[in-house]
gemmi code that builds the backbone of each chain (N, CA, C; Angstrom):
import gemmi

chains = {
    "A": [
        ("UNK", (82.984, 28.715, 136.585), (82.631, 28.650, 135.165), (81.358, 29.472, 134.913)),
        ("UNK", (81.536, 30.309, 134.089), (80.441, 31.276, 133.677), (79.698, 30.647, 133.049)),
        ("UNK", (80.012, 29.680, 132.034), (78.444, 29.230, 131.090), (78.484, 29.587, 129.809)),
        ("UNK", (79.973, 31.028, 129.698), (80.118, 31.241, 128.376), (81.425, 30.978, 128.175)),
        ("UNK", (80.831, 30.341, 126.647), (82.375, 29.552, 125.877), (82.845, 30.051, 125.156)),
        ("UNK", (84.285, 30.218, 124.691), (84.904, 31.086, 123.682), (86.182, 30.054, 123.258)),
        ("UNK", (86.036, 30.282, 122.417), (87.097, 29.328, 121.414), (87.926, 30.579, 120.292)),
        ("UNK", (89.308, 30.558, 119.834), (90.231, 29.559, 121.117), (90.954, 30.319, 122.189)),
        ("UNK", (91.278, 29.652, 123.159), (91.924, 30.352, 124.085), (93.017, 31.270, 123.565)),
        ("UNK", (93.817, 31.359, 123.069), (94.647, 31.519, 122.230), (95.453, 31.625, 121.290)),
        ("UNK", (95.625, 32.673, 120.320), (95.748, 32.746, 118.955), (97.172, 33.860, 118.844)),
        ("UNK", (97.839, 33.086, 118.051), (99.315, 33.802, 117.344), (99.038, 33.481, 116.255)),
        ("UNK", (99.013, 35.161, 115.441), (99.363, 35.324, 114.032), (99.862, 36.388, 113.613)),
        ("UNK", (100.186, 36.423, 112.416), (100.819, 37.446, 111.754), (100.222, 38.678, 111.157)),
        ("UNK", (100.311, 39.523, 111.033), (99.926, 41.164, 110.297), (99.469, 40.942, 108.872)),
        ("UNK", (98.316, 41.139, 109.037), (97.533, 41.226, 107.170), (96.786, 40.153, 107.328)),
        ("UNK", (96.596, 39.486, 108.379), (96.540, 37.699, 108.392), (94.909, 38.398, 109.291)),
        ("UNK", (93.641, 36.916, 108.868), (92.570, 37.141, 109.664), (92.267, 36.015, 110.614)),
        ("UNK", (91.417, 36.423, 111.526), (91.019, 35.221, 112.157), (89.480, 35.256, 113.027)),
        ("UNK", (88.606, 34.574, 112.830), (87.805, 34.439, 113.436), (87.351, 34.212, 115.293)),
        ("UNK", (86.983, 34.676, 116.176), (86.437, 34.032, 117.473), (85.466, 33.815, 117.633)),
        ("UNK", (85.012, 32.490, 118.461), (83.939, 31.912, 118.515), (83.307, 31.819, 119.884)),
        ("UNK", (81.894, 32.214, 120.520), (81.217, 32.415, 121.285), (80.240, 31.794, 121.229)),
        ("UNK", (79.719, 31.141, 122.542), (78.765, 30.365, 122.572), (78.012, 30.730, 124.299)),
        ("UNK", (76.860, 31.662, 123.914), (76.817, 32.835, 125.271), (75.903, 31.132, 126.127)),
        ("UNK", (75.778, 31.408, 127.837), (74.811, 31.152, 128.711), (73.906, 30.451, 128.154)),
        ("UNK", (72.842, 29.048, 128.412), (71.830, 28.522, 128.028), (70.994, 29.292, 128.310)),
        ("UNK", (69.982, 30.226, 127.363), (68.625, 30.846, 127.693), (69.044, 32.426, 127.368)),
        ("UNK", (70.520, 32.751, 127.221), (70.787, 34.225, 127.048), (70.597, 34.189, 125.456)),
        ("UNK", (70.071, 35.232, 125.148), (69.576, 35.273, 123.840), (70.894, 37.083, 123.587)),
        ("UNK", (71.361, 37.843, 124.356), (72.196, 38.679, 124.243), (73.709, 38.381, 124.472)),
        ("UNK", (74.212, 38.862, 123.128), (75.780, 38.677, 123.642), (76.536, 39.469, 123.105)),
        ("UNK", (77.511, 40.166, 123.628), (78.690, 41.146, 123.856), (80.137, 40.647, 123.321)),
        ("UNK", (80.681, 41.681, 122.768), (81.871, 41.528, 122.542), (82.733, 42.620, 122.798)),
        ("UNK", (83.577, 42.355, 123.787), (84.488, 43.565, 124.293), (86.048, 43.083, 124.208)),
        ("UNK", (86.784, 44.374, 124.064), (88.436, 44.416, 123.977), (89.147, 44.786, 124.890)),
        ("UNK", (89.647, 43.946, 125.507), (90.966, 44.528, 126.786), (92.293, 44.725, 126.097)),
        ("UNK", (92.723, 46.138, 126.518), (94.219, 45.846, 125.802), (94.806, 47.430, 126.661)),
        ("UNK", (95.996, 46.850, 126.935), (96.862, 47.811, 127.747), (96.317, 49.168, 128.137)),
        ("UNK", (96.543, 49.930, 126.199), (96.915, 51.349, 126.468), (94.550, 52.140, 126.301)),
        ("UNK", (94.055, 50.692, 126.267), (92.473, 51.553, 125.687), (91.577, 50.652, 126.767)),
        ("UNK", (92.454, 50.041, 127.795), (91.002, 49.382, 128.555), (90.254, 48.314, 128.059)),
        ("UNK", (88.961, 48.287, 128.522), (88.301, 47.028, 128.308), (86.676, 48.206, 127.615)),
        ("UNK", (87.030, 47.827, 126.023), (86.086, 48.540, 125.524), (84.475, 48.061, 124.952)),
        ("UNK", (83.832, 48.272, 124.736), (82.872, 47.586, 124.109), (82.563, 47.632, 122.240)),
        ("UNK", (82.559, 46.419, 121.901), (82.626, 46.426, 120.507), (80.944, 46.704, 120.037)),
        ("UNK", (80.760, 45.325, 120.182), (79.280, 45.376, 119.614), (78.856, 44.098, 120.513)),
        ("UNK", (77.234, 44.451, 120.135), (76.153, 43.118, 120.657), (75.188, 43.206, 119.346)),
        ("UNK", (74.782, 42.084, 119.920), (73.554, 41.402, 119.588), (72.760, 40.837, 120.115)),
        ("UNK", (71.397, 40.858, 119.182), (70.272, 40.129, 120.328), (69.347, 39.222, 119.561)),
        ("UNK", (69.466, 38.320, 120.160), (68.293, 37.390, 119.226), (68.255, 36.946, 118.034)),
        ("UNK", (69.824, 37.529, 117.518), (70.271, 37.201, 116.184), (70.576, 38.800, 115.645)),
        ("UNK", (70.183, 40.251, 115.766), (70.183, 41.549, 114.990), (71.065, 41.755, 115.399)),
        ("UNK", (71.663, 42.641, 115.195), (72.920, 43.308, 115.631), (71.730, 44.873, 116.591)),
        ("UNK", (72.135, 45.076, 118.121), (71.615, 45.630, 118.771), (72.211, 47.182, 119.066)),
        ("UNK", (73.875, 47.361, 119.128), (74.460, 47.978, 119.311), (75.809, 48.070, 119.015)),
        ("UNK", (76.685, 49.227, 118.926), (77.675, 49.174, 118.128), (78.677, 50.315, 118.824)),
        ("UNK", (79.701, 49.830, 119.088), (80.576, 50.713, 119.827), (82.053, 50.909, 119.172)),
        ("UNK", (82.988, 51.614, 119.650), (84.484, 51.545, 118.616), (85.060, 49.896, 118.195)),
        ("UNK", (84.430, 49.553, 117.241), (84.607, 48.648, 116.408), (84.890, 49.296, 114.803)),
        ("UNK", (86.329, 48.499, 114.602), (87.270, 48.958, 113.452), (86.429, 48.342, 112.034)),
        ("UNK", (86.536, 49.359, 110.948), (85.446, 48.578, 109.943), (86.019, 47.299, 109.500)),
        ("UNK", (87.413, 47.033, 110.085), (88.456, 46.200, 109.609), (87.600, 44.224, 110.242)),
        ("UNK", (87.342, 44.510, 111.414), (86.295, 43.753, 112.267), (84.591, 43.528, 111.725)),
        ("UNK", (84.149, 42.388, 111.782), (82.609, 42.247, 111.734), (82.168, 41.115, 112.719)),
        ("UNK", (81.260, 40.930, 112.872), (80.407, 40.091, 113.926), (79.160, 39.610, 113.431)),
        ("UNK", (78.463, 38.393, 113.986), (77.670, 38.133, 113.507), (76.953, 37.291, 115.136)),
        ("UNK", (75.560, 36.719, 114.733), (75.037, 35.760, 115.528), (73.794, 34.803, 115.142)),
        ("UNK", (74.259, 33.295, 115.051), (73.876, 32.572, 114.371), (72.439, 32.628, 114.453)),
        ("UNK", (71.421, 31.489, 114.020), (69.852, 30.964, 114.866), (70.276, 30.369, 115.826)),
        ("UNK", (71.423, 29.376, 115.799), (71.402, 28.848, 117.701), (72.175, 29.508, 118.600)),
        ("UNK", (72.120, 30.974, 118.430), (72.846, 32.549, 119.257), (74.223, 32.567, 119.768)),
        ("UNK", (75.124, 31.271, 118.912), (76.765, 31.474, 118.982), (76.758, 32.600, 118.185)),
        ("UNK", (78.302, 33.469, 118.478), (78.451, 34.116, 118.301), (80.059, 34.128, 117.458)),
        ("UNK", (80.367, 35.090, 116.100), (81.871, 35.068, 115.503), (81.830, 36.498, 115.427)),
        ("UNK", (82.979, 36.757, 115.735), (83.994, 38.163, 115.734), (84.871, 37.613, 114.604)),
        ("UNK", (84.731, 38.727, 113.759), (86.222, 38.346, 112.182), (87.011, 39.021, 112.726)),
        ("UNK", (88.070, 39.244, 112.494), (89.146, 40.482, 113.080), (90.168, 40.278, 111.679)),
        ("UNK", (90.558, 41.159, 110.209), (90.736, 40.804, 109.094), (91.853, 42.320, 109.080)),
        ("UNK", (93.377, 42.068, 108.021), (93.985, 42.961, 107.531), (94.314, 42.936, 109.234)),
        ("UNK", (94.916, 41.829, 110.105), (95.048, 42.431, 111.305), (96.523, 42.998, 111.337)),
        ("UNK", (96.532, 44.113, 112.032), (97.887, 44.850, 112.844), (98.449, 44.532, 114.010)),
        ("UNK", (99.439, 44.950, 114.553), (100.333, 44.829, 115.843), (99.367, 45.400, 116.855)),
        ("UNK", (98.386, 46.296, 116.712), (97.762, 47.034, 117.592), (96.599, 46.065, 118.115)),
        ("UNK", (96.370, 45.236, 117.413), (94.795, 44.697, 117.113), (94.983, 43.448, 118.421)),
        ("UNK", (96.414, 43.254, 118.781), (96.517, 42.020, 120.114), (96.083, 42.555, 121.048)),
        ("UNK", (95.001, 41.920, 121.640), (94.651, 42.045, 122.964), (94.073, 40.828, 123.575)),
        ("UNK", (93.003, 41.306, 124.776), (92.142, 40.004, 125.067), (90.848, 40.390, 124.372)),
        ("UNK", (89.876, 39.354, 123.973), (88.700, 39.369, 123.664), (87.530, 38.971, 124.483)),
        ("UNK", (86.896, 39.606, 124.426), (85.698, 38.905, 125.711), (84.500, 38.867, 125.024)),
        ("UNK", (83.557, 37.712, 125.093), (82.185, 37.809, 124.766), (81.758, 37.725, 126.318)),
        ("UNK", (80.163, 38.567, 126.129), (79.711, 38.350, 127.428), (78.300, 37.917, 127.061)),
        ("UNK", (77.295, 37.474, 127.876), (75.986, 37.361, 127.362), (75.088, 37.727, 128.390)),
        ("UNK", (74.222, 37.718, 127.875), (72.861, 38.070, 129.435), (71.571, 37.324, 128.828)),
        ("UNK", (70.411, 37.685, 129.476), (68.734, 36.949, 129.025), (68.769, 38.148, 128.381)),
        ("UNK", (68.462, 39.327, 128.545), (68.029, 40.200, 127.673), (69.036, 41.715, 127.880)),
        ("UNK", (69.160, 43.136, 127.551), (69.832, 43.772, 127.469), (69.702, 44.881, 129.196)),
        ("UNK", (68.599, 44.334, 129.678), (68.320, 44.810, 131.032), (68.314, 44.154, 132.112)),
        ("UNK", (69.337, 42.734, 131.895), (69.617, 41.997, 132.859), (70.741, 42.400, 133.997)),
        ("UNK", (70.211, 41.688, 135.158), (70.930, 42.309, 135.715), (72.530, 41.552, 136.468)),
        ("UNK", (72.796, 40.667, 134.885), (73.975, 39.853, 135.289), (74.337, 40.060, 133.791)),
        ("UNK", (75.450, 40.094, 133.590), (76.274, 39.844, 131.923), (77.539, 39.050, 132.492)),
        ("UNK", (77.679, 37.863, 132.340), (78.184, 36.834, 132.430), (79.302, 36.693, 131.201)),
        ("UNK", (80.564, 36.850, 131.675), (81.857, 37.409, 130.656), (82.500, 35.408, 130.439)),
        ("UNK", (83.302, 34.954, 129.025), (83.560, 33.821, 128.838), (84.833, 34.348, 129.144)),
        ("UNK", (86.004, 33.120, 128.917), (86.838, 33.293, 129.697), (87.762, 34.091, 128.900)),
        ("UNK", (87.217, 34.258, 127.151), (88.523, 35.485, 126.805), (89.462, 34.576, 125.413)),
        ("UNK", (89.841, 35.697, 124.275), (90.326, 34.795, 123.725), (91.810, 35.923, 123.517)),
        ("UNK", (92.667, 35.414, 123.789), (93.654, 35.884, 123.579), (94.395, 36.176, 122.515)),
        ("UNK", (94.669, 37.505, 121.523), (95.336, 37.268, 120.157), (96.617, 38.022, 120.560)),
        ("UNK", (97.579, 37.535, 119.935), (98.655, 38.340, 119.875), (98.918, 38.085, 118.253)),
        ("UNK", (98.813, 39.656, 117.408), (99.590, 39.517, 116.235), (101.014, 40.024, 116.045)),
        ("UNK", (102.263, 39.092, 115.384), (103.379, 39.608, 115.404), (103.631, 39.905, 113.845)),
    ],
    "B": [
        ("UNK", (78.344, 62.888, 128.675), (78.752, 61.232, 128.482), (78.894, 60.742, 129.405)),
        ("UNK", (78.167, 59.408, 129.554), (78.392, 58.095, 130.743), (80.235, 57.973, 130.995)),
        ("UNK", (80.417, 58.384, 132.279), (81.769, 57.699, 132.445), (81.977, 57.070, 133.854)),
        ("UNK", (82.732, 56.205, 133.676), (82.933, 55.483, 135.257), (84.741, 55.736, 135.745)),
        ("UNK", (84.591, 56.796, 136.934), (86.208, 56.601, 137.752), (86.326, 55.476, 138.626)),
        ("UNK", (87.217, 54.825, 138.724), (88.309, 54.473, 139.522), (89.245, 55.414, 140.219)),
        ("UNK", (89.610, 55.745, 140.787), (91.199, 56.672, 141.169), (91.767, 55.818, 141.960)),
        ("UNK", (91.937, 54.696, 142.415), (92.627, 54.122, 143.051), (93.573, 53.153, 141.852)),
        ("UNK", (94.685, 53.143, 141.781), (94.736, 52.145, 140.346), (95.481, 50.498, 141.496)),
        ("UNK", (95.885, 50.907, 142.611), (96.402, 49.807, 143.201), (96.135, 50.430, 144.729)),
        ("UNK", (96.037, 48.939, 145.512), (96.095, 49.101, 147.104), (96.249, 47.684, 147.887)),
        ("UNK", (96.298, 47.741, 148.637), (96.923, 46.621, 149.302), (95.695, 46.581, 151.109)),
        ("UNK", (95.557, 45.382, 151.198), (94.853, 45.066, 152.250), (95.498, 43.869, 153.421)),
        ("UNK", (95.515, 43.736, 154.172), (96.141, 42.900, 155.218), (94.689, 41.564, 154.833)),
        ("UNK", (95.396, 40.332, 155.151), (94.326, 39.389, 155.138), (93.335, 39.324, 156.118)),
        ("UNK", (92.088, 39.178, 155.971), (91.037, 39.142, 157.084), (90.655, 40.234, 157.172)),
        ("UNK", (91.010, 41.694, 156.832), (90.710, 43.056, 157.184), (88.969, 43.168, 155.851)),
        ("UNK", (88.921, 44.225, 156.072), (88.076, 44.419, 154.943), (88.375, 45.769, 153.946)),
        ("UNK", (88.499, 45.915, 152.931), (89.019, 47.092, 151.784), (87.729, 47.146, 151.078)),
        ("UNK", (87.926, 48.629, 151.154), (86.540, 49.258, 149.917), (87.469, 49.742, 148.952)),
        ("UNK", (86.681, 49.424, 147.805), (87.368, 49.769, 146.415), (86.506, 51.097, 145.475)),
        ("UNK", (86.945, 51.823, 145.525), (85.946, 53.436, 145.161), (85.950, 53.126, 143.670)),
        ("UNK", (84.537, 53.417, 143.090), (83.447, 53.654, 142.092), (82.788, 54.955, 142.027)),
        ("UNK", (83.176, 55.496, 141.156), (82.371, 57.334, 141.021), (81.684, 56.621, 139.600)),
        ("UNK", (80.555, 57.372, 139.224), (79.870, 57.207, 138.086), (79.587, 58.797, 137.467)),
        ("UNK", (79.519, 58.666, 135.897), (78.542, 59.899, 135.995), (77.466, 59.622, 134.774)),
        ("UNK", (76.261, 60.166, 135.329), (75.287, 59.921, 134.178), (74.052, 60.523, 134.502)),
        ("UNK", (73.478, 61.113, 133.489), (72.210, 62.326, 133.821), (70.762, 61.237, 133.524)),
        ("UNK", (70.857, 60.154, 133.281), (70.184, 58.978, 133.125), (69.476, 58.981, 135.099)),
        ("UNK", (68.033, 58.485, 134.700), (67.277, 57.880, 136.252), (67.598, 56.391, 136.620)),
        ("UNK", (67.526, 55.661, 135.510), (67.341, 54.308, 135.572), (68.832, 54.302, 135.024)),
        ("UNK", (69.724, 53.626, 135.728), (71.092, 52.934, 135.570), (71.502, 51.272, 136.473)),
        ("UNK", (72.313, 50.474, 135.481), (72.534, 49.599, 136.324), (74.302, 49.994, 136.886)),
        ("UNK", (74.567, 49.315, 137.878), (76.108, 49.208, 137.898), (76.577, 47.641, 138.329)),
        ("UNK", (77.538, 47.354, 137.830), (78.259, 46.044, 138.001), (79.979, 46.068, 138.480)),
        ("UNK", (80.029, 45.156, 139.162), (81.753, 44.625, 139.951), (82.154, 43.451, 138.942)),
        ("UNK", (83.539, 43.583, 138.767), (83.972, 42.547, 137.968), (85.076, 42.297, 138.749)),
        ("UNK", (85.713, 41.475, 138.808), (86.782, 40.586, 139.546), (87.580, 40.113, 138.184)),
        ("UNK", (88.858, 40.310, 137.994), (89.955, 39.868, 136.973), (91.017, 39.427, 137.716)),
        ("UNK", (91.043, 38.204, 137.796), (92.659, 37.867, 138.486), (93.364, 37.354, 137.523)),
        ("UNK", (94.893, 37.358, 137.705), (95.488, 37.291, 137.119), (95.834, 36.001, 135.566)),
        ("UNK", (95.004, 35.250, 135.559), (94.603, 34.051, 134.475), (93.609, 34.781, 133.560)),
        ("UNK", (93.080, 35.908, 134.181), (92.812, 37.127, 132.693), (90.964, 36.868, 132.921)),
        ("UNK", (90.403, 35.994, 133.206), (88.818, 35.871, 132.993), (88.218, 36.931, 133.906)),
        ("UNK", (86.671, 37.062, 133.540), (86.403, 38.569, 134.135), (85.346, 37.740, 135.016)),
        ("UNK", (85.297, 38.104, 136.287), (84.072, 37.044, 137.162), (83.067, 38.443, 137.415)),
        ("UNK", (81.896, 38.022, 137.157), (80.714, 39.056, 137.696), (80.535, 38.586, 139.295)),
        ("UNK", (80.636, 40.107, 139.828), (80.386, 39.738, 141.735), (79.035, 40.729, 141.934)),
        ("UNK", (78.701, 41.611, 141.550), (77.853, 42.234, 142.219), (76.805, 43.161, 141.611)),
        ("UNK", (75.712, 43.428, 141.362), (75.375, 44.304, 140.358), (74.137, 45.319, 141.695)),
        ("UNK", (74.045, 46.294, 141.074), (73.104, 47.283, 141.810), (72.199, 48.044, 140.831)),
        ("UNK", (70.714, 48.330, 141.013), (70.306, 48.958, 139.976), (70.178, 50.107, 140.714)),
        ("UNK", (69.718, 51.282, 139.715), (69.776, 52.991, 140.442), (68.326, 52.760, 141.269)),
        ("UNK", (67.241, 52.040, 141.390), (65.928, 52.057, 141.405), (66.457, 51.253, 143.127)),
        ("UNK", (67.394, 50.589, 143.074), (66.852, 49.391, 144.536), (67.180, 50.565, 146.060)),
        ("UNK", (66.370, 50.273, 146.417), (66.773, 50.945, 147.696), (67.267, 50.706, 148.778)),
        ("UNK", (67.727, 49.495, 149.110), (68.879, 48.249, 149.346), (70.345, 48.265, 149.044)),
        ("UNK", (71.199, 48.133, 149.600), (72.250, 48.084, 148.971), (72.677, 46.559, 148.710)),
        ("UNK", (73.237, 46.362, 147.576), (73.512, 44.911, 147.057), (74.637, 44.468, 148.257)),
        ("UNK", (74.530, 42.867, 148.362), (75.098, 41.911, 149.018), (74.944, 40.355, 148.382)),
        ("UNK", (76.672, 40.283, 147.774), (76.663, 38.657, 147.480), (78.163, 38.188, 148.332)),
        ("UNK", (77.232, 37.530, 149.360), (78.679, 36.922, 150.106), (79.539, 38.266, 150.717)),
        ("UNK", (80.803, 37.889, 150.276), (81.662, 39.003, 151.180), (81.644, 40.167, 150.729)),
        ("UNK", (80.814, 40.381, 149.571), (80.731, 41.403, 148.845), (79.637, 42.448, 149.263)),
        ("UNK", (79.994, 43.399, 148.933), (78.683, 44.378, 149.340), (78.966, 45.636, 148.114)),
        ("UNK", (77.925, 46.165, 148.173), (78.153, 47.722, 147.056), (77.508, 48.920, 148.230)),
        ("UNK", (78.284, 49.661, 148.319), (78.038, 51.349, 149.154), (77.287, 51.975, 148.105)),
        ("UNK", (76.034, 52.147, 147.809), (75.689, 52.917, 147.066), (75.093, 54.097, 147.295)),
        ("UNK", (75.621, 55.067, 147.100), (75.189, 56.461, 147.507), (74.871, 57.508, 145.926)),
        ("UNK", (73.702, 56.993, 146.016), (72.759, 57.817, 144.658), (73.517, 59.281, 144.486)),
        ("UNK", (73.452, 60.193, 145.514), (73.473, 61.336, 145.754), (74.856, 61.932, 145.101)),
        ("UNK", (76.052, 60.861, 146.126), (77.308, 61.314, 145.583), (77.547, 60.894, 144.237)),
        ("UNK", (76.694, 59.688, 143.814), (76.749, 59.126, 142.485), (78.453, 58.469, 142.445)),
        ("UNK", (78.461, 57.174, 143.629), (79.059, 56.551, 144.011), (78.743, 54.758, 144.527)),
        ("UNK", (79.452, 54.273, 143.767), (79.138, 53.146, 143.987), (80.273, 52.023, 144.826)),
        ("UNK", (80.473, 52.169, 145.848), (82.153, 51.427, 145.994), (82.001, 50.536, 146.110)),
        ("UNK", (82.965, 49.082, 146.016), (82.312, 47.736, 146.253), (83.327, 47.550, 147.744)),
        ("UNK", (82.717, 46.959, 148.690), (83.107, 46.446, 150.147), (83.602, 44.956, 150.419)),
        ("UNK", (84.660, 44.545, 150.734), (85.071, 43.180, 149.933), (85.436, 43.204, 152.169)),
        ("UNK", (84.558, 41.686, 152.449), (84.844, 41.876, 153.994), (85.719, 40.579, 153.741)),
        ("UNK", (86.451, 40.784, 155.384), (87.507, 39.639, 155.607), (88.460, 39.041, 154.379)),
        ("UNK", (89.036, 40.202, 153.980), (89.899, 39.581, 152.559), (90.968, 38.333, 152.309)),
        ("UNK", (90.713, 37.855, 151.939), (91.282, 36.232, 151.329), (92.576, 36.702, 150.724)),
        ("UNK", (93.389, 35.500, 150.220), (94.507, 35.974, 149.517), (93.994, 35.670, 148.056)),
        ("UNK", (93.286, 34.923, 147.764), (92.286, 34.719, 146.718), (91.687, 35.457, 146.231)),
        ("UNK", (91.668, 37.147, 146.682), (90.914, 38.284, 146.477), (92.020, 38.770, 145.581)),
        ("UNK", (93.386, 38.923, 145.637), (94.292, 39.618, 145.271), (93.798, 39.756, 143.215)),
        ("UNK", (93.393, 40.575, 142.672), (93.145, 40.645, 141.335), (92.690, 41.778, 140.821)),
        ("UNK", (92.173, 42.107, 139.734), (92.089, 43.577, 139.306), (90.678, 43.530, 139.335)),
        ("UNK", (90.117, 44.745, 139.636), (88.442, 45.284, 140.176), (88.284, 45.960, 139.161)),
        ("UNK", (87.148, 45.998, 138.603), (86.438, 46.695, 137.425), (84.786, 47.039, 137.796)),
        ("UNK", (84.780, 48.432, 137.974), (83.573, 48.867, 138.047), (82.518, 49.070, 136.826)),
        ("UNK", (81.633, 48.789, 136.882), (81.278, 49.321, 134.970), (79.474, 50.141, 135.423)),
        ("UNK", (79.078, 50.339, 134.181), (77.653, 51.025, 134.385), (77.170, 50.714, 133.233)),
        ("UNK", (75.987, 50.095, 133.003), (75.122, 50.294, 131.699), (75.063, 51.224, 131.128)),
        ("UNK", (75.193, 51.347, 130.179), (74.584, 52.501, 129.012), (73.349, 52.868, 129.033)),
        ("UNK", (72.932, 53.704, 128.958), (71.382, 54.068, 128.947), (70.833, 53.765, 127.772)),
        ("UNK", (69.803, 53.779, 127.613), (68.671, 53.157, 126.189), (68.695, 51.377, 126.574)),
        ("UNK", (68.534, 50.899, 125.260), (68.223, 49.160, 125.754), (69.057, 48.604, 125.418)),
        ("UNK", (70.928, 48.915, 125.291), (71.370, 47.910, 124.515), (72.349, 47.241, 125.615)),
        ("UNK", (72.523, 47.422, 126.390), (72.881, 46.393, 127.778), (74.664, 46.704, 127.850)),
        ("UNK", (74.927, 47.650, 126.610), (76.141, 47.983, 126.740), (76.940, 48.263, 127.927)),
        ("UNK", (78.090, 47.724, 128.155), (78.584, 48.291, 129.679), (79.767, 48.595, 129.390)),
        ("UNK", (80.093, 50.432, 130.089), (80.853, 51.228, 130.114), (81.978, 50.672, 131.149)),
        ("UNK", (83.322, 50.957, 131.435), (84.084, 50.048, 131.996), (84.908, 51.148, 132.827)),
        ("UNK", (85.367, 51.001, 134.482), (86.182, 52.075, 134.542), (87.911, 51.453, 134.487)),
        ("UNK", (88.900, 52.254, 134.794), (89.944, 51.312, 134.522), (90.797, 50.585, 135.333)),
        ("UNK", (90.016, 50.328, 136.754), (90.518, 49.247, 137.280), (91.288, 49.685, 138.757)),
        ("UNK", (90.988, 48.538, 139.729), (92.125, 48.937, 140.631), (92.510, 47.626, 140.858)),
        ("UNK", (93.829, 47.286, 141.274), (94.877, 46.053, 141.442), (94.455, 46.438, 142.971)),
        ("UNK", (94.068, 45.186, 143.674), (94.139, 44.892, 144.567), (94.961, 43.635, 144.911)),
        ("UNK", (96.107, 44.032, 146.176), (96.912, 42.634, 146.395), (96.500, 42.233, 148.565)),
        ("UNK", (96.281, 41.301, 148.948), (95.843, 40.951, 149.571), (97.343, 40.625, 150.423)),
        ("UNK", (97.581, 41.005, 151.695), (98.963, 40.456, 152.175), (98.735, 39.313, 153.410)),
        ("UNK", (99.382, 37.916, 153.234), (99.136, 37.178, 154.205), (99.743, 37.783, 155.817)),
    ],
}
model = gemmi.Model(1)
for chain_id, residues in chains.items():
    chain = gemmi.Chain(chain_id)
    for i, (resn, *xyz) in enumerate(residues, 1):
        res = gemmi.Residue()
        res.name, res.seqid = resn, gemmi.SeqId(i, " ")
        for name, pos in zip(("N", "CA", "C"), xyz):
            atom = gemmi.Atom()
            atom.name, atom.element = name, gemmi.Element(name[0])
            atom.pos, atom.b_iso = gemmi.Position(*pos), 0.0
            res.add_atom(atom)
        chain.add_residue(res)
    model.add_chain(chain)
structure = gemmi.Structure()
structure.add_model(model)
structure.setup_entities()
């Protein structure tokens, strides 16, 4: 068990349809990650945050937003979703952005049909 | 641009033997980290090993080890006495340079472990 929580394990929905994921990084990691595994593009990096700002920003669809609370859970929207948009989801977290562990939760699975 | 190879996408190891799993990096960056990820098949990503460009040591957790050779700008991870418990997909990655802890991902090698 990594320490990071992601809710829910698994999600089926439909096209046009949105849905939120929920992250809750490591006790004391104030950084957390959100990355996409999916067949044909790998395991990409979306975005982070730190301490609550948004820190960095990678191929994330404008269709997607993210946020991170004051108690440093973390929500991915994923909205207007497509057939393309199923993959796995990963939050990861660390203490700070030069740590030298990023500790991945176990993943939230979407499949849209 | 930061990129991380794999070229192995699958390989196979006898149990108890030991298999290195090849990591090429590239990056005109001094200060880099690199990290091992472990994915078996229930999909979660386990962190095994991390190396920074600065240690002059090569990393060791458990059966794990990292070959790090600055020069070739190679990082392989060394997995001794392989388990059948090893059998899962390997992911090499590298920090991004600047401060945002981003990690670049390469695309993997399937390792299956044979009793």
């Amino acid at each position: 068990d990594s320490g990071v929580t992601q809710t829910p394990k698994h999600l089926i929905t439909a096209t046009g349809q949105r849905v939120t994921l929920r992250c809750s990084p490591r006790s004391g990691d104030l950084s957390v990650y959100w990355y996409q595994q999916s067949l044909d593009q790998g395991l990409q990096f979306l975005i982070q945050y730190y301490n609550g700002e948004e820190r960095a920003k990678g191929n994330i669809l404008e269709r997607f937003s993210a946020q991170q609370f004051p108690d440093l859970h973390s929500e991915l929207n994923l909205s207007s979703l497509e057939l393309g948009d199923s993959a796995l989801y990963f939050c990861a977290s660390s203490v700070d952005p030069r740590a030298e562990t990023q500790y991945f939760g176990p993943g939230t699975r979407l499949l849209v049909l | 641009a930061q990129k991380i190879t794999q070229t192995q996408p699958g390989m196979f190891v006898q149990e108890k033997e030991a298999v290195t799993l090849d990591c090429t990096y590239d990056t005109s960056d001094q200060s880099y980290g690199l990290f091992w990820y472990k994915q078996p098949s229930s999909g979660e990503m386990i962190f095994l090993i991390y190396q920074g460009s600065y240690d002059e040591q090569n990393a060791t957790e458990g059966r794990y080890s990292l070959n790090f050779q600055k020069a070739r700008k190679s990082a392989n991870l060394v997995i001794s006495a392989s388990q059948l418990g090893d059998s899962a997909m390997y992911f090499c990655a590298m920090r991004e340079r600047g401060n945002t802890g981003k990690l670049i991902f390469g695309q993997g090698t399937t390792l299956q472990v044979k009793p």
